[in-house]
mmCIF file of the C-alpha atoms, coordinates in Angstrom:
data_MODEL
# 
_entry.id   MODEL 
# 
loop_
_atom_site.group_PDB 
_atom_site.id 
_atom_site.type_symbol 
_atom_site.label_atom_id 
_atom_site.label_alt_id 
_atom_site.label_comp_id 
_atom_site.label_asym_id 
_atom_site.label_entity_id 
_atom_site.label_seq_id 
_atom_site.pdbx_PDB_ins_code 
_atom_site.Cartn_x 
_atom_site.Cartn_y 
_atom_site.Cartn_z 
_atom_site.occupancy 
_atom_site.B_iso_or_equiv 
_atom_site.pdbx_formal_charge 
_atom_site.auth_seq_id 
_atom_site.auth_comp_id 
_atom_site.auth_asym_id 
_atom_site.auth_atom_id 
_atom_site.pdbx_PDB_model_num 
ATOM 1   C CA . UNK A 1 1   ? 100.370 105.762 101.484 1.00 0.00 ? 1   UNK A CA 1 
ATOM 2   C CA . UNK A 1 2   ? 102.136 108.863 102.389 1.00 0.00 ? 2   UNK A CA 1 
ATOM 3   C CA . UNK A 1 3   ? 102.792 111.487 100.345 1.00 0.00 ? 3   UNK A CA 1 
ATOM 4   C CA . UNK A 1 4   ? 104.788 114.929 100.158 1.00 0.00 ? 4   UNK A CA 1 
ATOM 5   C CA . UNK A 1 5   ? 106.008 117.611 97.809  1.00 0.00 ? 5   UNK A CA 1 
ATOM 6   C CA . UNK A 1 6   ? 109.751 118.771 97.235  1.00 0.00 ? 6   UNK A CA 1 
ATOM 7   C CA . UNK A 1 7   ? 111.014 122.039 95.682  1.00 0.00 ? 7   UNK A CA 1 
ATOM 8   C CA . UNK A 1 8   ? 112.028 121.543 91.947  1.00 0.00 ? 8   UNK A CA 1 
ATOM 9   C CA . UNK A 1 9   ? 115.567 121.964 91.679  1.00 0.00 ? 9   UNK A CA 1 
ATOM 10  C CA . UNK A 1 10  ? 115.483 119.149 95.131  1.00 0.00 ? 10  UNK A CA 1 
ATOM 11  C CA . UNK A 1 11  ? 115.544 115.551 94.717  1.00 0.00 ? 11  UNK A CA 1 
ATOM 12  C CA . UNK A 1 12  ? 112.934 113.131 95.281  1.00 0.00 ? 12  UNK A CA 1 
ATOM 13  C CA . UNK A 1 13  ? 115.265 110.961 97.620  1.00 0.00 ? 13  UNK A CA 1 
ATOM 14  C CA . UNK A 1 14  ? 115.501 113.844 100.230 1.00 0.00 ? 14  UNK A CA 1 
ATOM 15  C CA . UNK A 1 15  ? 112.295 113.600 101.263 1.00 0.00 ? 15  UNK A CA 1 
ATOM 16  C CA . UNK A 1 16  ? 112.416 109.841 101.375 1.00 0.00 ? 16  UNK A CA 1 
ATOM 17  C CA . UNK A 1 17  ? 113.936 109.288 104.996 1.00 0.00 ? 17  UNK A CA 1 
ATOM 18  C CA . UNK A 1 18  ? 111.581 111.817 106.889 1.00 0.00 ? 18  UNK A CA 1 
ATOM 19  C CA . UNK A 1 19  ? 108.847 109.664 104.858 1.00 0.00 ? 19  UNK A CA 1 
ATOM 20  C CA . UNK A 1 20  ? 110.428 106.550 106.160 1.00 0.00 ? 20  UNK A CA 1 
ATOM 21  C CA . UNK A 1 21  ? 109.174 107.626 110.077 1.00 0.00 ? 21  UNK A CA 1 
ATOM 22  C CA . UNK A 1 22  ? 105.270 108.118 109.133 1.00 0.00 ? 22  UNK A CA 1 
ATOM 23  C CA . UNK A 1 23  ? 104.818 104.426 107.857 1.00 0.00 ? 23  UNK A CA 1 
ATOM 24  C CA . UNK A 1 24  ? 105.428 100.901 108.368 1.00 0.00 ? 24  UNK A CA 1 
ATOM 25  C CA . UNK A 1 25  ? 106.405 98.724  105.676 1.00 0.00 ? 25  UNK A CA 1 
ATOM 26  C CA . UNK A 1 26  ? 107.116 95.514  104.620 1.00 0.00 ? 26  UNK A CA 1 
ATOM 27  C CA . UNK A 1 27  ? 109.060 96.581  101.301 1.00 0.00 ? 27  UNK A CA 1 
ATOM 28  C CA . UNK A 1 28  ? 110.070 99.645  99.351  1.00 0.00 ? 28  UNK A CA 1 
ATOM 29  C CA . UNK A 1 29  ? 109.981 99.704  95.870  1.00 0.00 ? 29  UNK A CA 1 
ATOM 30  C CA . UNK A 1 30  ? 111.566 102.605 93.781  1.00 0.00 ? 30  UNK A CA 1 
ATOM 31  C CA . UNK A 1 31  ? 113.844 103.100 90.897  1.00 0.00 ? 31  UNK A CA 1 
ATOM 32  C CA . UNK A 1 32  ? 117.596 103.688 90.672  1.00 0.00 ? 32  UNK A CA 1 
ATOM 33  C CA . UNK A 1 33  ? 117.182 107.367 91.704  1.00 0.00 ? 33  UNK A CA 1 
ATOM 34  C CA . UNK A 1 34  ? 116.899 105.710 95.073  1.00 0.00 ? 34  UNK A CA 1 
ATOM 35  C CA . UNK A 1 35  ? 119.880 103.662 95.193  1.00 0.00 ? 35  UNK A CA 1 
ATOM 36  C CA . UNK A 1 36  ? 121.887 105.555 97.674  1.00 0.00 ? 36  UNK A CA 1 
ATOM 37  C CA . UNK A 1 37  ? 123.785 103.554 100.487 1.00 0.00 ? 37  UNK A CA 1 
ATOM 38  C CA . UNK A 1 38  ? 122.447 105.704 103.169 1.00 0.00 ? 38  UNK A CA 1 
ATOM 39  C CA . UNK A 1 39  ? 118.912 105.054 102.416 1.00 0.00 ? 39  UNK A CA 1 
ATOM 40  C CA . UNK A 1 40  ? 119.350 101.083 101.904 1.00 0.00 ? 40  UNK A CA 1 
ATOM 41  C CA . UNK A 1 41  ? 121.250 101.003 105.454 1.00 0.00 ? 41  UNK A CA 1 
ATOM 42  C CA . UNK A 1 42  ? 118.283 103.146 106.769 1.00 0.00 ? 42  UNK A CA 1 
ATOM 43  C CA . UNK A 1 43  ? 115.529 100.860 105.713 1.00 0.00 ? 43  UNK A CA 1 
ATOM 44  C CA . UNK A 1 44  ? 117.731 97.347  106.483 1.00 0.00 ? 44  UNK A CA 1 
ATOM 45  C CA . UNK A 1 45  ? 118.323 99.199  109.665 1.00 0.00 ? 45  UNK A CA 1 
ATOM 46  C CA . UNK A 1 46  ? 114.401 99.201  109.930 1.00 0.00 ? 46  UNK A CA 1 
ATOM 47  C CA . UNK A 1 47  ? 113.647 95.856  108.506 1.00 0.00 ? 47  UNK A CA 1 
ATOM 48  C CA . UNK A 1 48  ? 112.380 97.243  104.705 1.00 0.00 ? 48  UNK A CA 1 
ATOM 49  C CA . UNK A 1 49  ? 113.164 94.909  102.088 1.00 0.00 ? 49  UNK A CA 1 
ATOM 50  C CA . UNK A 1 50  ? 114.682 97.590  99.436  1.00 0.00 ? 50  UNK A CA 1 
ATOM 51  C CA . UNK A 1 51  ? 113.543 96.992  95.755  1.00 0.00 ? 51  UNK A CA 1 
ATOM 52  C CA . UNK A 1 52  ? 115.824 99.504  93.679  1.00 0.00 ? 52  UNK A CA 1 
ATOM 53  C CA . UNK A 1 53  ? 117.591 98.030  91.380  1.00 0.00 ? 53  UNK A CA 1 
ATOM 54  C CA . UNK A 1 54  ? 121.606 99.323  91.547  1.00 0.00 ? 54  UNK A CA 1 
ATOM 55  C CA . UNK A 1 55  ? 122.677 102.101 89.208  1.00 0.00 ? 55  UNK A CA 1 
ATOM 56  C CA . UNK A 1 56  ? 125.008 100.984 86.528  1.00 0.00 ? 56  UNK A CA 1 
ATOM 57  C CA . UNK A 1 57  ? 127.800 102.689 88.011  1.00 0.00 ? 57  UNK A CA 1 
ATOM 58  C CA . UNK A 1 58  ? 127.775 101.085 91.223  1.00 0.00 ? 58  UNK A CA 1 
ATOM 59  C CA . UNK A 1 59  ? 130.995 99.151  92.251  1.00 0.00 ? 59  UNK A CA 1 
ATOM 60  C CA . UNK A 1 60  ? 129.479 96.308  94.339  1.00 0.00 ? 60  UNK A CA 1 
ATOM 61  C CA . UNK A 1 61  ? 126.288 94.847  92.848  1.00 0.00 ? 61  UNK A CA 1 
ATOM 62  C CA . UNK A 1 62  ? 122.909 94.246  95.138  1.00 0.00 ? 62  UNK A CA 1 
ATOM 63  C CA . UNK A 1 63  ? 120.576 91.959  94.484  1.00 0.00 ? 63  UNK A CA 1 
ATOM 64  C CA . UNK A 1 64  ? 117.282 93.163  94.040  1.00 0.00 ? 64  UNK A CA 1 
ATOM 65  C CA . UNK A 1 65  ? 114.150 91.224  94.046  1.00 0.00 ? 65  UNK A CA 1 
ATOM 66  C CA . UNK A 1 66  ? 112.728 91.543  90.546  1.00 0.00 ? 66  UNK A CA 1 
ATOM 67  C CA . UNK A 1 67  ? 109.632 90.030  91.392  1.00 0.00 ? 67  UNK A CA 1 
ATOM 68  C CA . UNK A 1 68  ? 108.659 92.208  93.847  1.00 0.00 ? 68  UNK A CA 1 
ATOM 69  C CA . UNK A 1 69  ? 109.803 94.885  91.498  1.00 0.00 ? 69  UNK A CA 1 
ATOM 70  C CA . UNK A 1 70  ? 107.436 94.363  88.660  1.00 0.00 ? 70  UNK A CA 1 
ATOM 71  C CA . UNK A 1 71  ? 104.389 95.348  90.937  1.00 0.00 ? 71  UNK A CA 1 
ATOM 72  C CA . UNK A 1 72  ? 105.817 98.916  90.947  1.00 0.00 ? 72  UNK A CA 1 
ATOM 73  C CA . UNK A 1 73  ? 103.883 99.633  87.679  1.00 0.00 ? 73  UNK A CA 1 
ATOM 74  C CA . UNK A 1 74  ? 101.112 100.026 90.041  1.00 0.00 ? 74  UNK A CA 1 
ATOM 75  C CA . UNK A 1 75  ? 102.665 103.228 91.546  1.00 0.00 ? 75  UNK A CA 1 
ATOM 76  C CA . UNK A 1 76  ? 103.293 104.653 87.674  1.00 0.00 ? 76  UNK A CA 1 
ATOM 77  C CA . UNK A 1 77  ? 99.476  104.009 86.929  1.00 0.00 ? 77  UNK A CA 1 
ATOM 78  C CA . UNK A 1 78  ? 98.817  105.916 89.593  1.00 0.00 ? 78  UNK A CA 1 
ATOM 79  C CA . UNK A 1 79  ? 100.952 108.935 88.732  1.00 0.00 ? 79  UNK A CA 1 
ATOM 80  C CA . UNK A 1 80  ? 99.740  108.280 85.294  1.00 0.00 ? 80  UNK A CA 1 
ATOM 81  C CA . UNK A 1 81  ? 96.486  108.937 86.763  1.00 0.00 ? 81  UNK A CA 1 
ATOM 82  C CA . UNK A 1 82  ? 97.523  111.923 88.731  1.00 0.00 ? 82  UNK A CA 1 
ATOM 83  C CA . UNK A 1 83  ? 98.488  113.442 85.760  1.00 0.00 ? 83  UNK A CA 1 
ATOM 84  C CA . UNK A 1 84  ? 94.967  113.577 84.260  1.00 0.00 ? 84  UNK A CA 1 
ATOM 85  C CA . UNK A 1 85  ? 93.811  116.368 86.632  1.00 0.00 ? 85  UNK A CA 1 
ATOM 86  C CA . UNK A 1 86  ? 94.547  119.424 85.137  1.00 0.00 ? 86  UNK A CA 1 
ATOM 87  C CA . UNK A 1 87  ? 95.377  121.854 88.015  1.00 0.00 ? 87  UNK A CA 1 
ATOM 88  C CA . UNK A 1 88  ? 97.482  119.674 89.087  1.00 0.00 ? 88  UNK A CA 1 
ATOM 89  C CA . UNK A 1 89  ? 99.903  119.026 85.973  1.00 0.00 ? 89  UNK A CA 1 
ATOM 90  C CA . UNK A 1 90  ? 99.864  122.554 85.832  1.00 0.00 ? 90  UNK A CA 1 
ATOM 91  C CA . UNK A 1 91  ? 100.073 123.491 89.336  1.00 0.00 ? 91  UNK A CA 1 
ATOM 92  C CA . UNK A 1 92  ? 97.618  126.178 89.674  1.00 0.00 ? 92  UNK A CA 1 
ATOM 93  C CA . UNK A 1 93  ? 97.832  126.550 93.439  1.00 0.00 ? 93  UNK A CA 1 
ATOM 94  C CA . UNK A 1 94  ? 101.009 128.321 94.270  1.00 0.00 ? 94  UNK A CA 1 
ATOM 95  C CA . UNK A 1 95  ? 100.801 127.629 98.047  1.00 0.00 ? 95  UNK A CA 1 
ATOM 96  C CA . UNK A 1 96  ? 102.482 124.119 99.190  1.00 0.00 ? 96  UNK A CA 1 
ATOM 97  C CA . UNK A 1 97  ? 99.974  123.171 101.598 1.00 0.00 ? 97  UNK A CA 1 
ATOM 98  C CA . UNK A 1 98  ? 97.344  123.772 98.836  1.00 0.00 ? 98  UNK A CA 1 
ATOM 99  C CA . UNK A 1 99  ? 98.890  121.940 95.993  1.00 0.00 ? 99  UNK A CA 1 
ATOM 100 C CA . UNK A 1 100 ? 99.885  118.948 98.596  1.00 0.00 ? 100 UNK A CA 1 
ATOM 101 C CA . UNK A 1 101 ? 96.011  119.226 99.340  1.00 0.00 ? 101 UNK A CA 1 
ATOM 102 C CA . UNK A 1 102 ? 95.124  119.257 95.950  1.00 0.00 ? 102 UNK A CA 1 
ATOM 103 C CA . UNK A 1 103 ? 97.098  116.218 94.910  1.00 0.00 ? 103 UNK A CA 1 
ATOM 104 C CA . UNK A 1 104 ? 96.020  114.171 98.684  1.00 0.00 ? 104 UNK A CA 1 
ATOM 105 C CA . UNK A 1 105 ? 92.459  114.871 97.354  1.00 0.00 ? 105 UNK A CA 1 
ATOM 106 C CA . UNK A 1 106 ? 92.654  113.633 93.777  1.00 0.00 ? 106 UNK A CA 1 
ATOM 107 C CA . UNK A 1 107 ? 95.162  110.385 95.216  1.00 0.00 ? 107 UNK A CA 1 
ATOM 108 C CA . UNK A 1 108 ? 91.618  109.941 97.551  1.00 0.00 ? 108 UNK A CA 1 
ATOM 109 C CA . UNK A 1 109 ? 89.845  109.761 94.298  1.00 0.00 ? 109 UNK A CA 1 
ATOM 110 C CA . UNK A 1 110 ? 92.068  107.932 92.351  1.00 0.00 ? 110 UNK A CA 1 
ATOM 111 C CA . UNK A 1 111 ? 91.795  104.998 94.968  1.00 0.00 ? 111 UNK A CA 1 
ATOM 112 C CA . UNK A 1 112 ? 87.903  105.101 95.033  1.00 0.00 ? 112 UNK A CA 1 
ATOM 113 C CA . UNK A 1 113 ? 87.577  104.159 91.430  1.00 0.00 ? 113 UNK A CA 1 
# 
């Protein structure tokens, strides 16, 4: 699991590629904030199976593997569970490396339960 921390008015899906280089994976499941042709070629460039469904606007269809896709509920429980500690949903640390520290160390306890 890797994770990191963008600035708010940035996107989640910039910080995807430079994410990309830390792990290896089999598959990458997200949602259709993802679904940018860059990424896709990226990670069938690297041999990731992409699971993001195609936003409705998108000219030429992909198939995505719904299957697969169901078992992303397991990565909204988890931010479900994130969300429970409190200085975190209110981000009381103003520093990056603290708040990234902050949410590594509750993800730690999250996954001990």
């Amino acid at each position: 699991m890797e994770l990191d921390i963008t600035q708010s008015q940035d996107a989640d899906i910039t910080r995807a590629e430079p994410l990309l280089n830390n792990i290896d994976l089999h598959a990458f499941l997200a949602d259709k904030a993802y679904d940018a042709d860059r990424l896709i070629n990226r990670l069938t460039e690297r041999g990731i199976i992409p699971v993001i469904p195609p936003k409705s606007n998108r000219t030429i269809r992909r198939e995505t593997g719904f299957a697969l896709y169901r078992e992303r509920n397991l990565i909204e429980r988890f931010f479900n569970k994130l969300k429970q500690f409190r200085a975190i949903v209110t981000r009381y640390d103003k520093l990056r490396s603290t708040f990234l520290s902050a949410v590594q160390f509750a993800s730690v306890i999250i996954l001990l339960e």
